[in-house]
KEFI-898710 format. One line per 5 residues: number of its first residue (from 1); for each residue x, y, z of C-alpha. Coordinates in Angstrom, 1 decimal, padded with zeros to 4 digits. Layout:
NUM	X/Y/Z; ...
END
This chain:
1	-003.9/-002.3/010.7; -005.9/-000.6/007.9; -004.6/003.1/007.6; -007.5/004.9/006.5; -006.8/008.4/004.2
6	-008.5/011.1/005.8; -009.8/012.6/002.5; -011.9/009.5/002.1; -013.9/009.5/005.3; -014.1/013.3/005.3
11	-014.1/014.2/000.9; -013.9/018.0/002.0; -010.3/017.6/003.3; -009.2/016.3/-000.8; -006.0/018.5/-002.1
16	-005.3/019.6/001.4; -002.6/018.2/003.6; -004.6/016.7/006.6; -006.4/014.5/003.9; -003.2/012.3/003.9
21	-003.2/011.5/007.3; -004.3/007.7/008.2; -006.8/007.0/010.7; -007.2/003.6/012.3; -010.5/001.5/013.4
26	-011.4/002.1/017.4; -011.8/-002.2/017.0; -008.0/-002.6/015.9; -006.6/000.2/018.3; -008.7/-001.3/021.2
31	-007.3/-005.0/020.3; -003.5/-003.6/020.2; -003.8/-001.9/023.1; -005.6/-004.6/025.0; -009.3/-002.2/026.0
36	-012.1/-004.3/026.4; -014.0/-000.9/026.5; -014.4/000.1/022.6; -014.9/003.3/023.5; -011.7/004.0/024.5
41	-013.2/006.5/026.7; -009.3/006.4/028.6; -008.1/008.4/026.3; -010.9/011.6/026.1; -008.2/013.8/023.6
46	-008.4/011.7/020.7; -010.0/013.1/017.9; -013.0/010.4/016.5; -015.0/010.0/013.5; -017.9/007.7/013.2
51	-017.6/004.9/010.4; -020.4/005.3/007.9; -022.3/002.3/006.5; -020.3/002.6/003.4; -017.2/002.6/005.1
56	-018.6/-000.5/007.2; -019.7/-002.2/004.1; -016.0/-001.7/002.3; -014.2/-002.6/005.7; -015.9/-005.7/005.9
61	-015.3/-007.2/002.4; -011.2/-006.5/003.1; -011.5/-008.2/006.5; -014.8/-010.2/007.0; -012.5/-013.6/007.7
66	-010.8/-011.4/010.6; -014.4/-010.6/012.5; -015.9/-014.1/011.5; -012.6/-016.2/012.5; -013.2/-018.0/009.8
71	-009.2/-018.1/008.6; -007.0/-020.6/009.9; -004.7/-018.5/011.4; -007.6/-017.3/013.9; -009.2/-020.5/014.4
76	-007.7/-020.8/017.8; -009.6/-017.8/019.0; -012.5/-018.7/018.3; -011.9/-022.4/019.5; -011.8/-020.1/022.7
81	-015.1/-018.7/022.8; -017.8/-021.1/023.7; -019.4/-023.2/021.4; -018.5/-020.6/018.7; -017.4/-023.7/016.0
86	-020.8/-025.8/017.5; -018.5/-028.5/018.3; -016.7/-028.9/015.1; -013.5/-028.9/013.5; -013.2/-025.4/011.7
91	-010.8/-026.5/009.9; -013.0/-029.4/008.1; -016.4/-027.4/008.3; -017.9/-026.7/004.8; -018.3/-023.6/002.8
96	-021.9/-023.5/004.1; -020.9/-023.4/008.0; -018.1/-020.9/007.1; -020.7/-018.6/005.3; -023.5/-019.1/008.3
101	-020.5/-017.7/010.8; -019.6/-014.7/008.2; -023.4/-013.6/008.4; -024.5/-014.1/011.9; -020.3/-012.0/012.4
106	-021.7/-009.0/009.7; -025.1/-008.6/012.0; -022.9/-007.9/014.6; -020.3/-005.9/013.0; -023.3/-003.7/011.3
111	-024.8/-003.0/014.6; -021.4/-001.8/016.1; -020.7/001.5/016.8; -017.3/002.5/015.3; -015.2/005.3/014.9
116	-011.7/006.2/013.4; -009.2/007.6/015.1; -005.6/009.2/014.1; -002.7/006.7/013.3; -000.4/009.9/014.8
121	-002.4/009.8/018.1; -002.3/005.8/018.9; 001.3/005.7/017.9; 002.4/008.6/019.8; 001.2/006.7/023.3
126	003.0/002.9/022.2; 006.4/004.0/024.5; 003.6/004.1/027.4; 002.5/000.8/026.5; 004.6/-001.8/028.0
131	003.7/-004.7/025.7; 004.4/-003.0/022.6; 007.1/-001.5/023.3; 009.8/-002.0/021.0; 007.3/-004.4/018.3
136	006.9/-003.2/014.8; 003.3/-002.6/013.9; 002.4/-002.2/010.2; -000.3/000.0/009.1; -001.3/-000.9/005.5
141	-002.0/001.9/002.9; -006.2/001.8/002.5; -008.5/004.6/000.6; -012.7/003.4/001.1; -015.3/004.8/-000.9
146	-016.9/007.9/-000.2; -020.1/007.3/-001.0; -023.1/004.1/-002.4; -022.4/004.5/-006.3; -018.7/004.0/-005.4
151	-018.9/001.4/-002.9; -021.3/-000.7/-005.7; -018.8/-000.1/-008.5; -015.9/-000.9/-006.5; -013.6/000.9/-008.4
156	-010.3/002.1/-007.7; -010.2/005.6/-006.9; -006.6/006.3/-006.5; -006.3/009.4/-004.7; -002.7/008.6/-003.9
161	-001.4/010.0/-007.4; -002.6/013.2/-006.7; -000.1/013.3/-003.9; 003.3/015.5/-004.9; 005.3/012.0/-003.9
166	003.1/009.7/-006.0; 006.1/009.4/-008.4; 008.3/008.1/-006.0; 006.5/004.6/-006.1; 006.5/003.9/-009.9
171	003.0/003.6/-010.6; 002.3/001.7/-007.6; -000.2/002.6/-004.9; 001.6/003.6/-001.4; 002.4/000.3/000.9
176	002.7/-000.5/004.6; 004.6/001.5/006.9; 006.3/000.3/010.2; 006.3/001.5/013.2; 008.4/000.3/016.1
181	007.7/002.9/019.2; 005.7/004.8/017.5; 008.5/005.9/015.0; 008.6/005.1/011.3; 011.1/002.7/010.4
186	010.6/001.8/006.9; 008.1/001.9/004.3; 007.8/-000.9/001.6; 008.2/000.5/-002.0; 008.8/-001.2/-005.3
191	012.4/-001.4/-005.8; 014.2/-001.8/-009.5; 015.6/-005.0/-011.1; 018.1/-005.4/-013.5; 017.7/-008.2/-016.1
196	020.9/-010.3/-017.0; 022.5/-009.7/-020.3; 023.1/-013.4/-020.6; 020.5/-016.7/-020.2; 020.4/-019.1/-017.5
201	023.1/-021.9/-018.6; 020.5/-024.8/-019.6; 021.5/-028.6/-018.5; 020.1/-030.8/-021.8; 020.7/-034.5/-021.5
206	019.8/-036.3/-024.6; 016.3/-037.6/-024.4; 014.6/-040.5/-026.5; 011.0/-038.9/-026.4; 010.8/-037.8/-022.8
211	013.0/-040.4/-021.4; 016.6/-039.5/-020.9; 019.1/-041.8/-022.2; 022.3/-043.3/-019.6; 025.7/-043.1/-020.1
216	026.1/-046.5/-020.5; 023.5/-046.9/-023.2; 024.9/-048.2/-026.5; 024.5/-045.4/-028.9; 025.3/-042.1/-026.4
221	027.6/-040.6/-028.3; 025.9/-040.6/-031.5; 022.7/-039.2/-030.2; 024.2/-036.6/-028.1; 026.2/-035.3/-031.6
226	022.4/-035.4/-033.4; 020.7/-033.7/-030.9; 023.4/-031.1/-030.5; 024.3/-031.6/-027.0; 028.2/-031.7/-025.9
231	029.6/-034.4/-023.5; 029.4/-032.3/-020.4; 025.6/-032.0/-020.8; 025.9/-028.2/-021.7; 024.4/-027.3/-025.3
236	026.5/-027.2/-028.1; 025.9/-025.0/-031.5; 022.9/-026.5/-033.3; 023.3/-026.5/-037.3; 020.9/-024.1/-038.4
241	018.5/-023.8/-040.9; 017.1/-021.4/-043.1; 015.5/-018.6/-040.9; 017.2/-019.7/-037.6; 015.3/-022.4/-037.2
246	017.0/-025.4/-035.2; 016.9/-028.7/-036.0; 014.6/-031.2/-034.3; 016.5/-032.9/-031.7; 014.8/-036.2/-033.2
251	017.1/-036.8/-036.6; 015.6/-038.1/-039.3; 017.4/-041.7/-038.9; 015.9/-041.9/-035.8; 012.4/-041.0/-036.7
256	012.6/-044.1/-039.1; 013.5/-046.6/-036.6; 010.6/-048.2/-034.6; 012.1/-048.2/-031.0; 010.4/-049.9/-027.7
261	010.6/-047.1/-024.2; 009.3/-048.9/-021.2; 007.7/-051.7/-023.7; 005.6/-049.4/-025.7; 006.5/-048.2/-029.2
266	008.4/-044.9/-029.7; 006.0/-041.9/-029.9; 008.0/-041.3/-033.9; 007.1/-044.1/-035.3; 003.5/-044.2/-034.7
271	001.4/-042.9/-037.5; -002.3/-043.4/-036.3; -004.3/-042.7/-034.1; -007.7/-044.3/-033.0; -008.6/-041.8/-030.1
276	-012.1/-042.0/-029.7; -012.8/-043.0/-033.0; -012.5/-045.7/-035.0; -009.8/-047.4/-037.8; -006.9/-046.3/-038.9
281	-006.8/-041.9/-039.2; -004.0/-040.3/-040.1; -002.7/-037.8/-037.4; -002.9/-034.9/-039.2; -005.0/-034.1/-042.4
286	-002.1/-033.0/-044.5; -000.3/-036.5/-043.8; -002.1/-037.6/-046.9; -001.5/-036.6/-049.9; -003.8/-035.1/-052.5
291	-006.7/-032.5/-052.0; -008.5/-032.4/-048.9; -011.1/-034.7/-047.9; -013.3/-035.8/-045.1; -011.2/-037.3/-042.4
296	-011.8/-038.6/-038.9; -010.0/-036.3/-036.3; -009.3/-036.9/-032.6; -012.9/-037.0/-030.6; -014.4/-038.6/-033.8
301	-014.7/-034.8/-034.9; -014.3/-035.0/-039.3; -012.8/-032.0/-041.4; -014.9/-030.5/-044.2; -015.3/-031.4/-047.6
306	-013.4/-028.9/-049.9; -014.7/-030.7/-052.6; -017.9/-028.9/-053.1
END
């Protein structure tokens, strides 16, 4: 359920107490409580507020899949209603079926009549109500606009931090609450972390390119010593360089060799390249040497001239 702030369907209750309160949809309180009269003219004490077209207009962008039954998870109700889906499978129709069913949903929810009520009085009858007694209903934090210029701009208007609690969720906007007999039982808020003073242990196997080289291969023991890795497949200290830098797990023998991985040649011995283009180009421009000159680059894209 969408808990409404009062302050945002009524702006003259903002700073006060009362403007906190949540307020619930007659459509969601009617569906929980299983009315088919929308009116919930039952229960005469309740306190009601009409929805406003900006209200309806806001409502319906957070839950238009809900009224359409155009989600999966509601599929199966409207697989109930008569001819609803025309026949098909909703869950192969197109984007352009899905969208006629939102629109011909929005006429309808436009033309309703709806009202809030308060959160305080719906929960306070669920003991009374046999099939929701002792289930957990959630009514999610919501603040709607109050008027067109904010409902176009859709932007954020955070009343929540001017509550004298806001600092008790870390920045965060307010969450659901739960509800199981009309009590609160919890309230989701962001809890703390604490990071680990130590990395996640790392499993290397040595690797020729991206293939990972047995046990039984001839030459394990020498490549796992060159590419700093210890028997046991943890890492062992890598000779460093100048500035920390490690050295490539590739060593400079093996860079030289010309070795076959699944029949094609090793990835470090290949100098050129002919992607997309044509002949013999170096990978990279600085392979040759001298100054720079017009060169052939992957995509047949060529380097400028820095001769001029």
């Amino acid at each position: 359920m969408q808990g409404v702030r009062y302050d945002c369907i009524n702006p003259e209750a903002n700073g006060t107490r009362d403007g906190r309160e949540q307020w619930l949809l007659n459509t969601q309180v009617a569906l929980l409580l299983g009315e088919k009269d929308l009116e919930l003219s039952r229960y005469t004490a309740w306190n009601r507020i009409p929805v406003s077209a900006v209200a309806k207009r806001a409502i319906w962008r957070l839950e238009s899949d809900r009224y359409a039954l155009t989600t999966p998870g509601l599929f199966e109700l409207g697989e109930q209603l008569q001819d609803y889906y025309q026949g098909n499978d909703p869950h192969k129709m197109g984007y352009r079926q899905l969208e006629r069913l939102r629109a011909e949903a929005w006429e309808k929810f436009a033309a309703m009549e709806m009202f809030f009520v308060k959160a305080s009085d719906f929960l306070y009858i669920i003991p009374t109500i046999q099939h929701l007694r002792n289930v957990k209903l959630t009514v999610a934090y919501c603040e709607l606009p109050e008027n067109e210029m904010q409902c176009i701009s859709w932007a954020p208007h955070q009343k929540w931090r001017r509550d004298a609690d806001a600092h008790g969720f870390g920045g965060f906007a307010p969450s659901n609450k739960h509800y199981v007999n009309g009590e609160l039982v919890s309230e989701d808020k962001p809890g703390l972390r604490e990071a680990s003073t130590s990395p996640f242990p790392r499993q290397r196997v040595p690797r020729r390119g991206f293939i990972a080289i047995p046990r039984d291969e001839h030459g394990y023991t020498r490549v796992i010593k060159e590419q700093g890795i210890d028997g046991s497949g943890n890492d062992a200290e890598l000779p460093l360089l100048p500035n920390g830098v490690h050295s490539s797990p590739m060593s400079g023998s093996s860079r030289a060799a010309t070795t076959n991985v699944n029949g094609l040649e090793s990835p470090s011995s290949i100098t050129n390249t002919t992607t997309n283009g044509g002949g013999d180009h170096p990978i990279s421009p600085s392979s040759e040497a001298g100054s720079a000159q017009l060169r052939c680059l992957v995509n047949g894209t060529g380097a400028l001239s820095n001769t001029g």
